[in-house]
C-alpha positions as CSV (number, residue, x, y, z in Angstrom):
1,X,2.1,56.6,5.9
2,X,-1.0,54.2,6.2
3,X,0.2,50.7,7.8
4,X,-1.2,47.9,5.4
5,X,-3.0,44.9,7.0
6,X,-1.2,42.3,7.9
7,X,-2.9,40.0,5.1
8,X,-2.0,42.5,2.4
9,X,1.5,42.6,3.9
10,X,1.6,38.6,3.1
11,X,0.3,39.2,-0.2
12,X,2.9,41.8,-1.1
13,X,5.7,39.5,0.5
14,X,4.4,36.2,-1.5
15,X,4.6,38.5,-4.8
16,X,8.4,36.5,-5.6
17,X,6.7,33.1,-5.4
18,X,3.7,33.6,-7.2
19,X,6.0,35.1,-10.2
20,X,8.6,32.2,-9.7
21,X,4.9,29.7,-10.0
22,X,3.7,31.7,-12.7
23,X,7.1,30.8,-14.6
24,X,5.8,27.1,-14.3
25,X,3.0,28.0,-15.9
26,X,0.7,28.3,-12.7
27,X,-2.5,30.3,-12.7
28,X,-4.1,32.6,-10.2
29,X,-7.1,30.7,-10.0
30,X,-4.5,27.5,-9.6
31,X,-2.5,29.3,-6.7
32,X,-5.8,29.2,-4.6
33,X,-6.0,25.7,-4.4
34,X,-3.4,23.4,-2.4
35,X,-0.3,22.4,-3.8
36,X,0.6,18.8,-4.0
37,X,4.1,17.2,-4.7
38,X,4.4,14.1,-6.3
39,X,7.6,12.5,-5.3
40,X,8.7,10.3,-8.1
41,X,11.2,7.7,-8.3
42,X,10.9,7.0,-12.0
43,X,14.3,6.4,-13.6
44,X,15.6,4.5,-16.9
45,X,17.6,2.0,-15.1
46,X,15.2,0.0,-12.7
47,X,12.5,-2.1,-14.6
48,X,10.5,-1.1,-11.1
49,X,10.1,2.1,-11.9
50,X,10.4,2.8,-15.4
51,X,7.1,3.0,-15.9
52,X,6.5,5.4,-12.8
53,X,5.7,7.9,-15.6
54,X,2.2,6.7,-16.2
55,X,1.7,6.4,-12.4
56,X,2.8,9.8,-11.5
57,X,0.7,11.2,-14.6
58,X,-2.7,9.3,-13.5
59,X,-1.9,10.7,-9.9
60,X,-1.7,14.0,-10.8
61,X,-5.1,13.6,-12.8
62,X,-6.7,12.2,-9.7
63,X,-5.0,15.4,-7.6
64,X,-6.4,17.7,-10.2
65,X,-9.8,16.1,-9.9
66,X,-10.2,16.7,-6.5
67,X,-9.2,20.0,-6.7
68,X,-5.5,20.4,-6.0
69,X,-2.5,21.1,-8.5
70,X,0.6,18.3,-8.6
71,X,3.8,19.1,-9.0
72,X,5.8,16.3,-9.6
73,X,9.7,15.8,-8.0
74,X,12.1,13.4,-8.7
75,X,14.5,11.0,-5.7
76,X,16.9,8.3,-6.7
77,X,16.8,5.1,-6.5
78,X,19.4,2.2,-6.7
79,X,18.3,-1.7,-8.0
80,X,19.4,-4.4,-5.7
81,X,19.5,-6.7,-8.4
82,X,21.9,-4.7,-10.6
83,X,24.1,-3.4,-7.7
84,X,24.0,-7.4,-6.5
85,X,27.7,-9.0,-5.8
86,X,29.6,-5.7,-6.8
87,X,30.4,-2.5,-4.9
88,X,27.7,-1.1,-6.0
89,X,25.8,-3.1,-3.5
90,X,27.8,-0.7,-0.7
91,X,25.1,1.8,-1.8
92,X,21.9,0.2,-1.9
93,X,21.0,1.4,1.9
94,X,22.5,3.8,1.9
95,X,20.7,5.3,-0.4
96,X,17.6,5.0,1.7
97,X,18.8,7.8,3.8
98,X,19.4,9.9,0.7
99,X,16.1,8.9,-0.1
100,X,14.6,10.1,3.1
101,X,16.8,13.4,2.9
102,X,16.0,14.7,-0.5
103,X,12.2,13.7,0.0
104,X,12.7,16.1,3.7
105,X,14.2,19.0,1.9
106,X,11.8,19.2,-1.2
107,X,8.7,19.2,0.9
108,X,10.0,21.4,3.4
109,X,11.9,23.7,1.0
110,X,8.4,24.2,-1.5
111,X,6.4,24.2,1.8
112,X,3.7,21.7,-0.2
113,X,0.2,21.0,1.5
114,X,0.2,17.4,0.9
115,X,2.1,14.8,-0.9
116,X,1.6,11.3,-2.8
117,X,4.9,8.9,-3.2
118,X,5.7,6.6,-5.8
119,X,8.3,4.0,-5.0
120,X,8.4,0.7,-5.9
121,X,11.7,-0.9,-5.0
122,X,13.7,-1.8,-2.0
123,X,15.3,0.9,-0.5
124,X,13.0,3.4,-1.7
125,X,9.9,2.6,0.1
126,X,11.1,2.9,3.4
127,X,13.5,6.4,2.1
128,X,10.4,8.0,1.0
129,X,8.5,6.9,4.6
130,X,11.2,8.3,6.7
131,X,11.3,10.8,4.7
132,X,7.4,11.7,4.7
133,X,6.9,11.4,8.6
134,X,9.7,13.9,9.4
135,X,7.9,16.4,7.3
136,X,4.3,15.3,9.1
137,X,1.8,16.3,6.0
138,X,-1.0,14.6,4.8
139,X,0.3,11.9,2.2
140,X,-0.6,8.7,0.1
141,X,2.1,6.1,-0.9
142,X,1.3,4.4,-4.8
143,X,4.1,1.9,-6.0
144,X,4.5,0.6,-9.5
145,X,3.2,-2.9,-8.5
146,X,4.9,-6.3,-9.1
147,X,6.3,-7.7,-12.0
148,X,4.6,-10.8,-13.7
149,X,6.2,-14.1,-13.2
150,X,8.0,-15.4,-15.8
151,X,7.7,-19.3,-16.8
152,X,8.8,-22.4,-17.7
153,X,9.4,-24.0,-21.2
154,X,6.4,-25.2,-22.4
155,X,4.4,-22.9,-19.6
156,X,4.4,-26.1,-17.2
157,X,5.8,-25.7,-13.9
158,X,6.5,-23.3,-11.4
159,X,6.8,-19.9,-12.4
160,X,10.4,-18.1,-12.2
161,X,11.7,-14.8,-11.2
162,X,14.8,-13.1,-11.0
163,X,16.1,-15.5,-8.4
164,X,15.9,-18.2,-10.9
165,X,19.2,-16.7,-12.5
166,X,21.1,-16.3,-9.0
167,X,20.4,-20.3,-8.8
168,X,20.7,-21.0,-12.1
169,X,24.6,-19.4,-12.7
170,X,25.4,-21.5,-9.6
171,X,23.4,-24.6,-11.1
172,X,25.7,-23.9,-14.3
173,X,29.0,-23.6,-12.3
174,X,27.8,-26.8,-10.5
175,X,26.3,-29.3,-13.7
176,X,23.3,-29.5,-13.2
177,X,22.0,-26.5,-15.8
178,X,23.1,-25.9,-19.1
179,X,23.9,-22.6,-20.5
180,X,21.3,-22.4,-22.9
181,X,18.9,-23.3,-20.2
182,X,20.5,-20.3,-18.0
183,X,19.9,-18.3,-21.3
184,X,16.2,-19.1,-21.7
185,X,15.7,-18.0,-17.9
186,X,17.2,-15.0,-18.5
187,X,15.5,-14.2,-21.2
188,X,11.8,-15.0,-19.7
189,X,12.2,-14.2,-15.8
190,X,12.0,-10.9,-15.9
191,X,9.0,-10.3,-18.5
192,X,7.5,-7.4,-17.8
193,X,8.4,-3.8,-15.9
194,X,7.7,-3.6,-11.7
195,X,9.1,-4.8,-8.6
196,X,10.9,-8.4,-9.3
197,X,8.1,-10.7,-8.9
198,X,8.0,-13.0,-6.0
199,X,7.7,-11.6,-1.9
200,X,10.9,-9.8,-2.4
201,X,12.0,-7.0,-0.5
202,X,9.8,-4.1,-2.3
203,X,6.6,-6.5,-3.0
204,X,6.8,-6.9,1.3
205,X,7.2,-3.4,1.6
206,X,4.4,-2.1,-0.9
207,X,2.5,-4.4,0.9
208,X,3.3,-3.4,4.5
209,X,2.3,0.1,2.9
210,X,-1.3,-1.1,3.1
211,X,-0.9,-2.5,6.7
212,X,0.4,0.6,7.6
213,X,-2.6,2.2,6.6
214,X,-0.7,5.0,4.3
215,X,-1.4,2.8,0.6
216,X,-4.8,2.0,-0.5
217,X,-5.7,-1.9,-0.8
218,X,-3.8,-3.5,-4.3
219,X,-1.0,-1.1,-3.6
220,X,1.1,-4.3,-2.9
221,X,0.0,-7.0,-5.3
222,X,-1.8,-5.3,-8.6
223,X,0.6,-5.8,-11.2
224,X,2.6,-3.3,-12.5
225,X,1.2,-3.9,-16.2
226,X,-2.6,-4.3,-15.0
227,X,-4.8,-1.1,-16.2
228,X,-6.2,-1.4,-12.6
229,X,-2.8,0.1,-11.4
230,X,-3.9,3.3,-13.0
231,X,-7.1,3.6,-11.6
232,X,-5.1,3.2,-8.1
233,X,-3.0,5.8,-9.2
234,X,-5.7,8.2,-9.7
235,X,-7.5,7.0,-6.3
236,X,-4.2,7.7,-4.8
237,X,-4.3,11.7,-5.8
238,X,-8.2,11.5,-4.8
239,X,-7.2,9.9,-1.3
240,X,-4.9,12.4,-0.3
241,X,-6.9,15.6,-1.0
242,X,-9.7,14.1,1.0
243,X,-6.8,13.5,4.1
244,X,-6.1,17.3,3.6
245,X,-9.5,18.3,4.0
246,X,-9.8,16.2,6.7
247,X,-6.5,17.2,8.1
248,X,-4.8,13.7,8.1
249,X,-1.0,13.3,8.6
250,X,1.4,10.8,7.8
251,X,2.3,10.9,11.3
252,X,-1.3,10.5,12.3
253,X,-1.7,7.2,10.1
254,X,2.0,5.7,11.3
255,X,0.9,5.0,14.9
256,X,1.8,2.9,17.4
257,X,-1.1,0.9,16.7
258,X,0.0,0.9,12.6
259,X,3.4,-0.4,13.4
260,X,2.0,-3.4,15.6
261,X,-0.4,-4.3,12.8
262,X,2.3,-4.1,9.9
263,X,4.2,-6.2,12.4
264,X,1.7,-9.0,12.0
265,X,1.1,-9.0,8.5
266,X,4.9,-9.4,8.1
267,X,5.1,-12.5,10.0
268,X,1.6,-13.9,8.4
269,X,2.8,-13.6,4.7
270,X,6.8,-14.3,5.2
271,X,8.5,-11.4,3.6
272,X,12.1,-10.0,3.6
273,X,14.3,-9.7,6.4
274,X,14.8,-6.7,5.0
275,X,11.3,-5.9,6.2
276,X,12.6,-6.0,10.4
277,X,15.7,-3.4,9.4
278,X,12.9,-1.0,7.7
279,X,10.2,-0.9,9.9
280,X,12.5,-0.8,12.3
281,X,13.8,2.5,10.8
282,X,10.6,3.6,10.6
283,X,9.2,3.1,13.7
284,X,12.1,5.7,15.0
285,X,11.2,7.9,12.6
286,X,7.7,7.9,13.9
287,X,8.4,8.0,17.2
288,X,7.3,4.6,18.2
289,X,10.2,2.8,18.1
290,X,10.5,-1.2,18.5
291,X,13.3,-3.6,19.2
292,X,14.0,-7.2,18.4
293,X,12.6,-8.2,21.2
294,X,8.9,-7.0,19.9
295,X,9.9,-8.8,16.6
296,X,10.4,-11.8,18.4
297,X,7.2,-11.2,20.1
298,X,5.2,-10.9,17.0
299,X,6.8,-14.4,15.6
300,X,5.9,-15.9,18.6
301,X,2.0,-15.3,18.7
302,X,1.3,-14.4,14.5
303,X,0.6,-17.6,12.2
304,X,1.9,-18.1,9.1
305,X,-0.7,-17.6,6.5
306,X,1.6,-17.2,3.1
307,X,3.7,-18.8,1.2
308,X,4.8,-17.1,-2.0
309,X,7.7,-17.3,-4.1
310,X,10.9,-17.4,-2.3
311,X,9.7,-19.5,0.4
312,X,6.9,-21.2,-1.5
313,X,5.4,-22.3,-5.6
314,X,3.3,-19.5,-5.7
315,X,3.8,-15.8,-7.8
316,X,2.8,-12.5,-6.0
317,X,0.0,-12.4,-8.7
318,X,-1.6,-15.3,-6.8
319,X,-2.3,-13.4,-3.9
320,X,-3.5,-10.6,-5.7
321,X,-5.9,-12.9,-7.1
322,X,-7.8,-13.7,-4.2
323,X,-7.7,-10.3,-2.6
324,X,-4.6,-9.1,-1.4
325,X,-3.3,-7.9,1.9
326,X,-6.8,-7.6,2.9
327,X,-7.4,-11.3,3.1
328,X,-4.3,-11.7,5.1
329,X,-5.1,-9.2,7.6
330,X,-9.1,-10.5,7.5
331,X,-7.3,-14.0,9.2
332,X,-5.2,-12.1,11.8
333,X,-8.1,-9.9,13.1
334,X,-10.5,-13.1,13.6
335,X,-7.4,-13.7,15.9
336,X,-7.7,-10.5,17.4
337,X,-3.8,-9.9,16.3
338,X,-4.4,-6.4,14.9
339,X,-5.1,-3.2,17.0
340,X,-8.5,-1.1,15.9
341,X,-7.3,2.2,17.0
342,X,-5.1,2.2,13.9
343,X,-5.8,5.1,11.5
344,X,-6.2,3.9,7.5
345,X,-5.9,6.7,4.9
346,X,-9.6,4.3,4.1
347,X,-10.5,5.7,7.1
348,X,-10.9,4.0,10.6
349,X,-9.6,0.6,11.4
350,X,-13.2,-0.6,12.0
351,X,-14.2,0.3,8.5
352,X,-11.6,-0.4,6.8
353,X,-11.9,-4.3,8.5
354,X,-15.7,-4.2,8.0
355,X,-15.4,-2.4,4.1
356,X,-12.3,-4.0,2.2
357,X,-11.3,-6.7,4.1
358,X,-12.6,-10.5,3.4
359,X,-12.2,-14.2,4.7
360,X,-9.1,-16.2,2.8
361,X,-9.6,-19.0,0.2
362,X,-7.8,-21.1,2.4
363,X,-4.9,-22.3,-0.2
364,X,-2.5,-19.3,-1.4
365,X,-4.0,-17.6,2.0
366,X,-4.5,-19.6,4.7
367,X,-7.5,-19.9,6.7
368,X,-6.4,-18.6,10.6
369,X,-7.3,-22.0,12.2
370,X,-5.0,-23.5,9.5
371,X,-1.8,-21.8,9.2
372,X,1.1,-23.3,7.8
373,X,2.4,-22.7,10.6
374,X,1.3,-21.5,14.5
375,X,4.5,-18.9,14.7
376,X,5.8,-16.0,12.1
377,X,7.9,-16.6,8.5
378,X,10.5,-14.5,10.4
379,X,12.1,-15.6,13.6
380,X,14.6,-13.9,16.1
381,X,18.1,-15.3,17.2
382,X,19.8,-14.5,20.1
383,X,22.8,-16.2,22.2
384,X,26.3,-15.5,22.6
385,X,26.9,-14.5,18.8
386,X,24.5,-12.4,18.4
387,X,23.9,-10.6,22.0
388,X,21.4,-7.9,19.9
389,X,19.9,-10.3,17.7
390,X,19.6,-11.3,14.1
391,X,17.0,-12.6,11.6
392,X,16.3,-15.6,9.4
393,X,13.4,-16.3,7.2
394,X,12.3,-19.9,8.5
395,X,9.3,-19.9,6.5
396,X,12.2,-20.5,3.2
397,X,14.4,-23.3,5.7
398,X,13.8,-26.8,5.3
399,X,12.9,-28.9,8.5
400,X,16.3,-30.4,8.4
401,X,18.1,-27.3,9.0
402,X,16.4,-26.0,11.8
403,X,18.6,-26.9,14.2
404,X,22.3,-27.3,12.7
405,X,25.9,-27.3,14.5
406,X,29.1,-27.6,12.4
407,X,32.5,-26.0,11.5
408,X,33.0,-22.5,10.9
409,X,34.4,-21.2,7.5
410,X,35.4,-18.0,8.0
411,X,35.4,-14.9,5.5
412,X,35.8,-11.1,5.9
413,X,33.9,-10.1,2.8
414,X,31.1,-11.2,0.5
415,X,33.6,-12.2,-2.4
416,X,35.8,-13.8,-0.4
417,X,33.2,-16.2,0.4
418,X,31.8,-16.5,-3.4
419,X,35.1,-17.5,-4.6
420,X,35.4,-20.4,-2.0
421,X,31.4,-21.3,-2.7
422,X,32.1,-21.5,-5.9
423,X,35.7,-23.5,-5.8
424,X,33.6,-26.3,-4.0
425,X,35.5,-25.3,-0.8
426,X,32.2,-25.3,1.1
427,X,31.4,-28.7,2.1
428,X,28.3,-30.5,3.6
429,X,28.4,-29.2,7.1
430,X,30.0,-26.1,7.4
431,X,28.9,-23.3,8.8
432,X,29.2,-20.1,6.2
433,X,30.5,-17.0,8.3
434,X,30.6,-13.4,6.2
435,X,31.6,-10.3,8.5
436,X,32.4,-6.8,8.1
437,X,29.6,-6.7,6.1
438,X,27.5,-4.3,8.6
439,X,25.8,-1.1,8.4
440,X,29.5,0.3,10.0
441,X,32.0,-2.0,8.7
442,X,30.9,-2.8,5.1
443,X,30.3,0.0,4.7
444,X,26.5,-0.2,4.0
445,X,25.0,-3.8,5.2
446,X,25.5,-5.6,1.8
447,X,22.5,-7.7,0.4
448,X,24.1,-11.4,-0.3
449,X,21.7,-13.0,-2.7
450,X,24.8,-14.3,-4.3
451,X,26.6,-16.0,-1.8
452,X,22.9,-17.4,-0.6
453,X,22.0,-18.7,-3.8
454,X,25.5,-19.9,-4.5
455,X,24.7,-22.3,-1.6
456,X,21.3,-23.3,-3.3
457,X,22.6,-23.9,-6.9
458,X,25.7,-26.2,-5.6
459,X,23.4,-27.7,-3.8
460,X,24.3,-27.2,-0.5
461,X,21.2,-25.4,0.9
462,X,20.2,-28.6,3.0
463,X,23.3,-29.4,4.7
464,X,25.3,-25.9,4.8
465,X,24.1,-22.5,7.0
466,X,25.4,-19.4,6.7
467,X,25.6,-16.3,9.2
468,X,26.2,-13.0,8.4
469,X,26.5,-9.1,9.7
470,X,25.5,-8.2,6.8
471,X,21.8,-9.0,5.6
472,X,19.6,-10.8,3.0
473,X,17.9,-10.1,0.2
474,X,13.9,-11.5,0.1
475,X,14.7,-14.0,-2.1
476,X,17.2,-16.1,-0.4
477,X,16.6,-19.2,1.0
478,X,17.8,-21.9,3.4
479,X,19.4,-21.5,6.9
480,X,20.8,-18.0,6.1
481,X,20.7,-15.7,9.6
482,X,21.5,-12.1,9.1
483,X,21.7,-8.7,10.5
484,X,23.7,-10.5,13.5
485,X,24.3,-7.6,15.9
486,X,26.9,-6.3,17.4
487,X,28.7,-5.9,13.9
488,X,32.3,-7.5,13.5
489,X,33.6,-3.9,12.7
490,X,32.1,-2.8,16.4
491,X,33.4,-5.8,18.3
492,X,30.4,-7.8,17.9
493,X,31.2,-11.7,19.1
494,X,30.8,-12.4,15.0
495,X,34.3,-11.3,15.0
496,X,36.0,-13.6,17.2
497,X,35.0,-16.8,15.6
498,X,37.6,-18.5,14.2
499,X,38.3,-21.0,11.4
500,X,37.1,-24.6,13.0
501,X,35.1,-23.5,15.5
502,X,32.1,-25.1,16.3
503,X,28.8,-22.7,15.7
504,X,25.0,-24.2,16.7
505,X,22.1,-22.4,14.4
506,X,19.3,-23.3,16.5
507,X,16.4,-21.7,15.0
508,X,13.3,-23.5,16.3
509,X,15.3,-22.5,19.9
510,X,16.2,-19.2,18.9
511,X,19.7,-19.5,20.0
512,X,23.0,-18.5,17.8
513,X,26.2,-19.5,19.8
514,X,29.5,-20.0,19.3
515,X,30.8,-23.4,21.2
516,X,33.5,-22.2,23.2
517,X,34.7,-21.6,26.7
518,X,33.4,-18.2,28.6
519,X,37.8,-17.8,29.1
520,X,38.1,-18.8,25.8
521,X,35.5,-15.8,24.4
522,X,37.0,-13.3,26.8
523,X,40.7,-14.0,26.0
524,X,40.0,-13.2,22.4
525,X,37.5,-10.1,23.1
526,X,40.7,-8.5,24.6
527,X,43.0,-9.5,21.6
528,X,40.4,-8.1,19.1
529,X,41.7,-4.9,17.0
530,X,39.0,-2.6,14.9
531,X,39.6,-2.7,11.6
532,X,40.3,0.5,9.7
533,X,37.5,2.1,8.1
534,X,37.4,0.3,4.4
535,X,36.1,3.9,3.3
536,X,37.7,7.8,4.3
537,X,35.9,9.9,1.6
538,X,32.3,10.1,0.5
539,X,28.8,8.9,1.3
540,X,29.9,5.4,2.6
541,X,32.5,7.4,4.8
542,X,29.8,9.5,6.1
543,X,27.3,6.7,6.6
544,X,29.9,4.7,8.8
545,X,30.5,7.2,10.7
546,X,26.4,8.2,11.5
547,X,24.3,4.4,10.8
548,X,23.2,2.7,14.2
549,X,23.4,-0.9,14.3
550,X,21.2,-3.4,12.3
551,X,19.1,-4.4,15.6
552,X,18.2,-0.7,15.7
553,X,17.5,-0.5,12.2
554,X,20.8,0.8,10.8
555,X,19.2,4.2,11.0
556,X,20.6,7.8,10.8
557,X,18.9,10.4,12.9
């Protein structure tokens, strides 16, 4: 019998997949050309991504244009704002790592060439990253872009956003807002589909996207409803056959060098906390991992340049009106703060600098020799609370809080804490402490806008901190230091503090302490006894059992 070659052998062995392809409706002349997947994160439930629709359908037109076919796939994704101050909140981080698993085992599993993700909120951004690099192919990132900014009665005023209602219910509770004025905000803050408006958690990711060098430039700050987002889109499916021709990864993109630079922009425009536990994540994923030390290092020596809603007047939209990201990273490079031998999906860091980038107009951006301030939005804490670190947004603290000691009011859980916030048991003073809310012990590393906002709408936010295992969502504000690490549930000094104790927040020093004897600390280290896991069945059992801690960027290899 005459042996067949081994290319007719592949043909003959391929015959199952074209036929299963044909029965999408693929062509022969189609199945020459590479296949694209279009990981979508569209859903009816998050006002981010409903309209991912249109996005994914002008990406696959810019895919087809350049000559490849787009198959779209769906992920999940889970809104912080809806699953805020419930248990539903357990599963917002997690879900990133089912985010980063389904996006592994479609790629792999339909071997695609090359692949263009559409997230837009919190969790999913960094899912679909992690996700991406462990698969290595050539791929774009497009969000939904940013919701508009709601605003006032009469349009005077500063504009409002969805953590206008967090105050506001806690403004109502507290006098000082009616309920029909609560009613109007919630009516008008959220007036259009995208990411919540303001430098939230998924506006600082979609832009660290674009320092990253995987998103093109307006991936973070065109608004969602803006026709321009469309014409991104269908750059985006243009941009990602050209990285397959030129036989660009991911992995090639997310560099060292990448990470460094995404690590400046961060601290120049003041986003989430959230931002330190995903790029932390992400760095692992890539292979270049960082620690809080780096984090600290990057505060240290990176201006701040931005201050957008949480932390200052300003919407999102304002940024996007005077350029972007690119503006902000035009300021850090005259600093020489961001590394050339980054890779862009614009191509190399030179002409990306020299091609899209351009000076700020000196008011929503800052001008480099006239920052708001000389050090990052984001600083690091360490001391004998939080031996690994944790993370507060001083960019959103006001002066008088920057250095603060006073009593400890202790609580094991986010309601717990609520309820007391709310009961006017919190007085001027007091030092907030919510635990077993880590990646391990929540389970899941609970977002507390609540609690945070709680503090701001009774207001408290000037004379009250508040320190937790659990972390932040972008919009909170005031003396609020999260992702302390060790977690309570692992032993972490955060569980040993006891009612009355005096606790220094000493964020211009960098310090987090607890004011007791060394005997004192080591008599109640050996009296300490684990908790039980809160969870023995399901995803949040599995997750305990798997996340690292928050310093490491509660990630599951």
């Amino acid at each position: 019998m005459e042996l067949r070659s081994d290319a007719v052998r592949l043909g003959v062995m391929r015959a199952p997949h074209r036929s299963l392809l044909k029965a999408d409706g693929i062509t022969d002349e189609e199945m020459k050309r590479p296949m694209v997947a279009i990981i979508n994160s569209r859903n009816d439930i998050i006002p981010g991504h409903n309209n991912l629709d249109k996005i994914a359908e002008a990406v696959k037109a810019g895919i087809y244009m350049a000559g490849g076919v787009p198959f779209e796939i769906s992920t999940i994704g889970v809104c912080d704002g809806i699953a805020m101050n419930h248990a539903g909140m357990h599963y917002s981080l997690v879900s990133r790592e089912v985010i980063a698993d389904s996006v592994e085992c479609a790629l792999q599993g339909h071997a695609f060439d090359a692949a263009v993700c559409i997230p837009n909120c919190d969790k999913v951004v960094p899912g679909m990253i992690i996700g991406a690099l462990r698969v290595n192919i050539p791929t774009v990132f497009c969000s939904g872009g940013p919701m508009l900014a709601g605003k006032q009665p009469g349009g005077c005023g500063p504009t409002t956003d969805l953590n206008t209602l967090f105050d506001g219910a806690a403004s109502v509770l507290n006098g000082t807002m009616t309920e029909d004025q609560l009613k109007y905000y919630e009516n008008t803050a959220c007036p259009t589909c995208g990411s919540c408006s303001g430098l939230f958690t998924a506006n600082s990711m979609n832009c660290l996207c674009e320092a990253l060098g995987i998103a093109l430039p307006g991936n973070g700050t065109i608004p969602a409803v803006y026709s321009e987002r469309l014409r991104l889109a269908k750059h985006a499916g243009m941009k990602v056959m050209e990285l397959l021709e030129k036989g660009i990864k991911i992995g090639d993109i997310v560099s060292e060098a990448a990470i460094h630079n995404a690590m400046e922009c961060d601290m120049a425009f003041g986003g989430s906390t959230n931002t330190v536990l995903h790029l932390t994540a992400i760095s692992r994923a890539a292979g270049h991992p960082i620690t809080m030390d780096d984090w600290d290092a990057a505060s240290a020596r990176t201006p701040h340049l931005v201050k957008l809603q949480p932390s200052g007047p300003r919407p999102l939209s304002d940024l996007y009106e005077v350029g972007g990201v690119p503006v902000v990273m035009h300021e850090l490079d005259e600093l020489g703060l961001l590394d050339h031998s980054a890779q862009t999906c614009m191509g190399s860091f030179d002409t990306y600098i020299f091609d899209y980038t351009k000076p700020a107009d000196g008011e929503v951006c800052r001008k480099h020799d006239n920052p708001f301030s000389p050090v990052g939005a984001l600083r690091v804490l360490h001391g004998n609370l939080a031996p690994n670190g944790g993370i507060v947004k001083k960019s959103a603290v006001d002066p008088s809080m920057l250095k603060h000691t006073g009593p400890a009011r202790c609580f094991n859980s986010e309601e717990e804490a609520c309820e007391a916030i709310y009961a006017n048991k919190i007085k001027p003073g007091d030092v907030v402490v919510i635990r077993y809310e880590g990646p391990k012990g929540g389970p899941g590393m609970r977002e507390m806008l609540t609690p945070t906002s709680a503090i701001v709408g009774m207001g408290l936010s000037k004379s009250v901190a508040l320190l937790t295992d659990g972390r932040f969502s972008g919009a909170t504000k005031g003396p609020a230091v999260g992702h302390v690490s060790p977690e309570a549930a692992a032993g972490g000094p955060i569980a040993l503090i006891q009612e009355g104790d005096s606790v220094t927040v000493d964020i211009e020093g960098g310090e987090l302490n607890l004011n007791i004897s060394d005997e004192e600390f080591e008599r109640r280290r050996k009296e300490f006894v684990p908790p039980a896991p809160k969870h023995n069945h399901g995803v949040l059992a599995k997750y305990a059992k798997l996340v690292s801690s928050a310093d490491e960027g509660a990630y599951v290899s």
